[in-house]
Backbone bond lengths (Angstrom), bond angles and torsions (degrees), N, CA, C in turn:
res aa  C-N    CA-C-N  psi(-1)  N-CA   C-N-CA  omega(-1)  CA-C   N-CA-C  phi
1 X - - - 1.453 - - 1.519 109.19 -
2 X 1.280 116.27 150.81 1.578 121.09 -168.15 1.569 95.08 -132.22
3 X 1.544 96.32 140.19 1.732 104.83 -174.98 1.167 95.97 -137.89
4 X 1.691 138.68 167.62 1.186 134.64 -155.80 1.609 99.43 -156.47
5 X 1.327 106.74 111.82 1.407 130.68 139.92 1.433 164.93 -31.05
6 X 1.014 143.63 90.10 1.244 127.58 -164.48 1.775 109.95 -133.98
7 X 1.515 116.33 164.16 1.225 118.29 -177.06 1.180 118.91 -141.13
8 X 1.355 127.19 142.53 1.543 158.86 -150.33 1.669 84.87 -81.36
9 X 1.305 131.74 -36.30 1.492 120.06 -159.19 1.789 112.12 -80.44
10 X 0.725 130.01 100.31 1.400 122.83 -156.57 1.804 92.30 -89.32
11 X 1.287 127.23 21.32 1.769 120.54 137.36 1.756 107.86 -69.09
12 X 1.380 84.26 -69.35 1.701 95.75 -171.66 1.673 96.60 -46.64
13 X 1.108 158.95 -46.14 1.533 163.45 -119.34 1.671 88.08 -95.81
14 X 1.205 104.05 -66.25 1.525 121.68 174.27 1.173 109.69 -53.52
15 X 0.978 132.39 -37.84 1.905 135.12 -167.99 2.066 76.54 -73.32
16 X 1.387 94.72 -81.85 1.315 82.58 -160.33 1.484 154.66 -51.01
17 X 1.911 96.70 -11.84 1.378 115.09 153.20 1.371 132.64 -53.16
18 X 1.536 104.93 -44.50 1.263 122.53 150.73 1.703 132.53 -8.91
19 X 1.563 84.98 -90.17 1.231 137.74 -175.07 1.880 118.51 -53.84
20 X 1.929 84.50 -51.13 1.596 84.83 -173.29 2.190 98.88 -130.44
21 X 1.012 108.18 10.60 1.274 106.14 -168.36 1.729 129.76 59.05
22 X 1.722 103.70 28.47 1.636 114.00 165.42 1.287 104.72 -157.18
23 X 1.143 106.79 -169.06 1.516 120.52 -159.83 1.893 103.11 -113.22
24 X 1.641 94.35 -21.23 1.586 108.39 -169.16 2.079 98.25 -116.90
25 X 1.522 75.48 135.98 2.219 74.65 179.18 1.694 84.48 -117.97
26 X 1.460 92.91 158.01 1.443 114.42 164.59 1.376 111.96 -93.90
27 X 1.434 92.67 121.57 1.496 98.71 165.75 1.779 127.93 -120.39
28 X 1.463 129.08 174.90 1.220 131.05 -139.55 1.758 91.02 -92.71
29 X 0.844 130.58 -17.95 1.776 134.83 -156.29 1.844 91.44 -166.16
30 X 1.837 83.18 143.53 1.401 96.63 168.91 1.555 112.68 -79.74
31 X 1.383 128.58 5.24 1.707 116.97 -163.63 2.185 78.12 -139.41
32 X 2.005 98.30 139.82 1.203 105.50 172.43 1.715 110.54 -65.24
33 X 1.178 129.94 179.67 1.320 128.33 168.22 1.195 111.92 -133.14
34 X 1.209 138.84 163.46 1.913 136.33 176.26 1.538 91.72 -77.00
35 X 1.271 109.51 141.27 1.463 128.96 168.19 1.539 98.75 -155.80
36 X 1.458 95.26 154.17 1.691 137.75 179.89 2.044 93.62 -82.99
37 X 1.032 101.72 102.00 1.736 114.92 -169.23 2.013 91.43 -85.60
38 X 1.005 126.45 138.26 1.114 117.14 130.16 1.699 149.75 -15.25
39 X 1.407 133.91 77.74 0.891 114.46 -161.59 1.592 111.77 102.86
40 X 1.296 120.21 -29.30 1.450 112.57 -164.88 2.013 94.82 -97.45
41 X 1.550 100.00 164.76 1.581 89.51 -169.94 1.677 99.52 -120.48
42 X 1.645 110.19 38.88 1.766 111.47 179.59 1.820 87.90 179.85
43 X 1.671 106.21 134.16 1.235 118.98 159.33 1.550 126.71 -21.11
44 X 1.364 116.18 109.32 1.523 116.34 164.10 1.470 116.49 -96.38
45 X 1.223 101.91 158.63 1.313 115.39 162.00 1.355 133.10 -81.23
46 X 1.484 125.71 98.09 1.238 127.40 -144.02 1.630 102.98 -135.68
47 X 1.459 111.96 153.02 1.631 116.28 153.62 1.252 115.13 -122.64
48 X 1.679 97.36 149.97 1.388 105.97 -170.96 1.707 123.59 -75.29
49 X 0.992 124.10 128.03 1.654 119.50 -165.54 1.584 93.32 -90.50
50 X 1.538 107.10 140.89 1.129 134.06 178.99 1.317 127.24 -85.71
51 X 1.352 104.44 77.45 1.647 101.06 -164.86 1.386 129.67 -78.17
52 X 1.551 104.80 -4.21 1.470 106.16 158.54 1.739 119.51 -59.95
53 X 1.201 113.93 -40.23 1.510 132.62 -178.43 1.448 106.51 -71.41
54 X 1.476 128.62 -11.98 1.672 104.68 -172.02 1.551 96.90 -91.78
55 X 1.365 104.38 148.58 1.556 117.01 165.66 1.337 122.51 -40.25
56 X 1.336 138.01 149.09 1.137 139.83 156.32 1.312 120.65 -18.51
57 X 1.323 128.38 143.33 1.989 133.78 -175.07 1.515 97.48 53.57
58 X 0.762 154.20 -26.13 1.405 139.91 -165.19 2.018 108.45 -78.59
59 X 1.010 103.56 -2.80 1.162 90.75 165.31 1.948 117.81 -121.19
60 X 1.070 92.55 11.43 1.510 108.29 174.58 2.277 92.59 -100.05
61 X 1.462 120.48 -41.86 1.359 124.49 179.76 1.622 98.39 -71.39
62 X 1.101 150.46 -36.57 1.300 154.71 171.80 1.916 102.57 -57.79
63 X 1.651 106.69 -60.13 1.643 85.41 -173.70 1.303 122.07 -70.36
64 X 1.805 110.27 -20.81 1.430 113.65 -177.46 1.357 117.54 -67.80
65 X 1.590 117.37 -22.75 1.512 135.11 174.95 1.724 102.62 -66.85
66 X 1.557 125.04 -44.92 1.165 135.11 -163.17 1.085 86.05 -87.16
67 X 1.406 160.91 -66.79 1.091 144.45 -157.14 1.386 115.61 -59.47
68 X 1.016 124.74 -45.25 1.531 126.44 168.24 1.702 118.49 -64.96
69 X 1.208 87.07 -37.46 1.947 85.15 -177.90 1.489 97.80 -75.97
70 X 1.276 138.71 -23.88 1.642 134.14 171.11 1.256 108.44 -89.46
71 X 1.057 125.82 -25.12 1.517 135.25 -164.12 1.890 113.21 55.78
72 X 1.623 92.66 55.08 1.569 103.73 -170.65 1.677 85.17 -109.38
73 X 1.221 109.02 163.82 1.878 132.11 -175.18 1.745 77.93 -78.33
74 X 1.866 97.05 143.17 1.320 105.37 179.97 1.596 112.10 -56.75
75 X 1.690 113.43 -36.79 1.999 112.97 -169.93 1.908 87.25 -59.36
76 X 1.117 104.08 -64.04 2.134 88.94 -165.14 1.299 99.44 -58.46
77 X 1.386 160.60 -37.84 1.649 138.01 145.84 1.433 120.22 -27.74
78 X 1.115 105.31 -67.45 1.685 110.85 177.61 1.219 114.73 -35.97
79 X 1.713 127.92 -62.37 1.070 127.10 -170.43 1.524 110.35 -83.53
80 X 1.327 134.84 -11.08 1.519 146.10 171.40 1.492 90.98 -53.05
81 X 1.392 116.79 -74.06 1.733 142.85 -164.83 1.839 79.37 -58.97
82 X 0.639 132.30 -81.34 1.821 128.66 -148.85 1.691 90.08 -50.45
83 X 0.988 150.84 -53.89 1.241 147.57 -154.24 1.696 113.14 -87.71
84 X 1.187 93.78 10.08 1.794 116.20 175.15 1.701 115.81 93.92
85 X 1.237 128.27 161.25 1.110 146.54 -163.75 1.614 115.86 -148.93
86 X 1.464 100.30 138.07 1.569 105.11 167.96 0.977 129.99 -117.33
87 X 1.664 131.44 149.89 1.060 130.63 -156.03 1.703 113.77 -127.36
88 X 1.115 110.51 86.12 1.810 118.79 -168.31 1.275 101.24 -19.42
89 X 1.656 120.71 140.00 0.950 123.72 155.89 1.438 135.06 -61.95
90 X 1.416 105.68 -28.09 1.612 113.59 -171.12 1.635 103.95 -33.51
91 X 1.195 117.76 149.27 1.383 122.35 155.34 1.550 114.47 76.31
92 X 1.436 123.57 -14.56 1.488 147.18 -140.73 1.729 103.19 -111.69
93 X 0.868 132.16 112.50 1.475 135.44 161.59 1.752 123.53 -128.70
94 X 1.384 80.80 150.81 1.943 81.22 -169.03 1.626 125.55 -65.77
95 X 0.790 128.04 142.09 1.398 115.54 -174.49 1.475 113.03 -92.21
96 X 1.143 133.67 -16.50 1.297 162.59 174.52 0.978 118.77 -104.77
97 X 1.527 136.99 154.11 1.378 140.64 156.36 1.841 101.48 -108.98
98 X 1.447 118.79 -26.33 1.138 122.70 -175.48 1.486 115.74 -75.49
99 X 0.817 146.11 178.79 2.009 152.89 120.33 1.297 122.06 -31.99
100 X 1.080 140.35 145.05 1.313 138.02 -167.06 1.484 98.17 -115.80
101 X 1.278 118.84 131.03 1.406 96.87 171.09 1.805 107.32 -122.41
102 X 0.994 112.32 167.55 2.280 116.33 -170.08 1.571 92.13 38.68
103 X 1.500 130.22 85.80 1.358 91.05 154.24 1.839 110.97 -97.02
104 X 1.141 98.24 129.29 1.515 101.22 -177.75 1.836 103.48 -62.55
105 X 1.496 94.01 153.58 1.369 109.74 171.75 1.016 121.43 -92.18
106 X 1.052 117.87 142.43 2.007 129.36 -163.53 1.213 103.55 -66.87
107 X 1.550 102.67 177.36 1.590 117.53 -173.14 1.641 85.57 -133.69
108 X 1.532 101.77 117.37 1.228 94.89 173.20 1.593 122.60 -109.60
109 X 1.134 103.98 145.70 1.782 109.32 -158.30 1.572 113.89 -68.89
110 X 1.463 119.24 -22.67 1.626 116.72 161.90 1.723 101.68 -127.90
111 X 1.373 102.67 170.60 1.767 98.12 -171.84 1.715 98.58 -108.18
112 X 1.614 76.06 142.82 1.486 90.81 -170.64 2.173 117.38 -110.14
113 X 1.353 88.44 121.38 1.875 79.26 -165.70 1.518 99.16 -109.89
114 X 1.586 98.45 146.56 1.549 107.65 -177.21 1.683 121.90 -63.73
115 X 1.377 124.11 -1.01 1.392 124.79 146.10 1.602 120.86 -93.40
116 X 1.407 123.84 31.17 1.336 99.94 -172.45 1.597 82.97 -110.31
117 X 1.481 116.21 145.86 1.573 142.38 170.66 1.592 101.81 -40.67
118 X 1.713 90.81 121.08 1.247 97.87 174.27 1.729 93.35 -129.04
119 X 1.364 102.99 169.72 1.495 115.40 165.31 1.456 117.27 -74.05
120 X 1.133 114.79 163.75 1.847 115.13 -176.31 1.469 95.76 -98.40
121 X 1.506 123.60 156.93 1.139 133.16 141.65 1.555 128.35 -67.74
């Protein structure tokens, strides 16, 4: 089941327009869970992003983003991101209480490529 997300932080909002071509990500469960983050040195509160549900390139624009923000070679990003990803809860609330079902993938109004300059989180 796929549930969909959105966040009050209008950095992250922008990252994720970016990133995935919406403002809302699908995620795996309506409630975040504690996870071991990358990089972080104590359990966050995180949801799992649904990577069956993101649009086309957006998960090739996600590892190229992770590779630079870790400074890992894009193939160990790529395959990090393919084996699922989390997305901090901070700031993040569900937009739904239900399941989402087909959500179609956007049409985005300029094209967006996984080397073009983005801001950091």
């Amino acid at each position: 089941m796929t549930y969909l997300i959105t966040t009050s932080d209008s950095h992250r909002r922008h990252l994720w327009r970016h990133l995935f071509g919406r403002e809302t990500l699908p995620v795996l469960a309506p409630r975040p869970r504690w996870q071991w983050l990358t990089g972080r040195q104590a359990e966050t509160l995180a949801y799992d992003l649904d990577m069956k549900a993101l649009p086309e390139g957006a998960m090739a624009r996600l590892a190229a983003y992770v590779a630079r923000r870790a400074d890992w070679p894009y193939a160990y990003a790529k395959t990090a991101v393919q084996s699922g990803w989390a997305i901090k809860a901070a700031n993040c609330q569900l937009v739904k209480e239900k399941p989402v079902k087909g959500i179609p993938s956007p049409t985005l109004t300029r094209p967006t490529y996984a080397r073009q300059s983005i801001y950091s989180s």
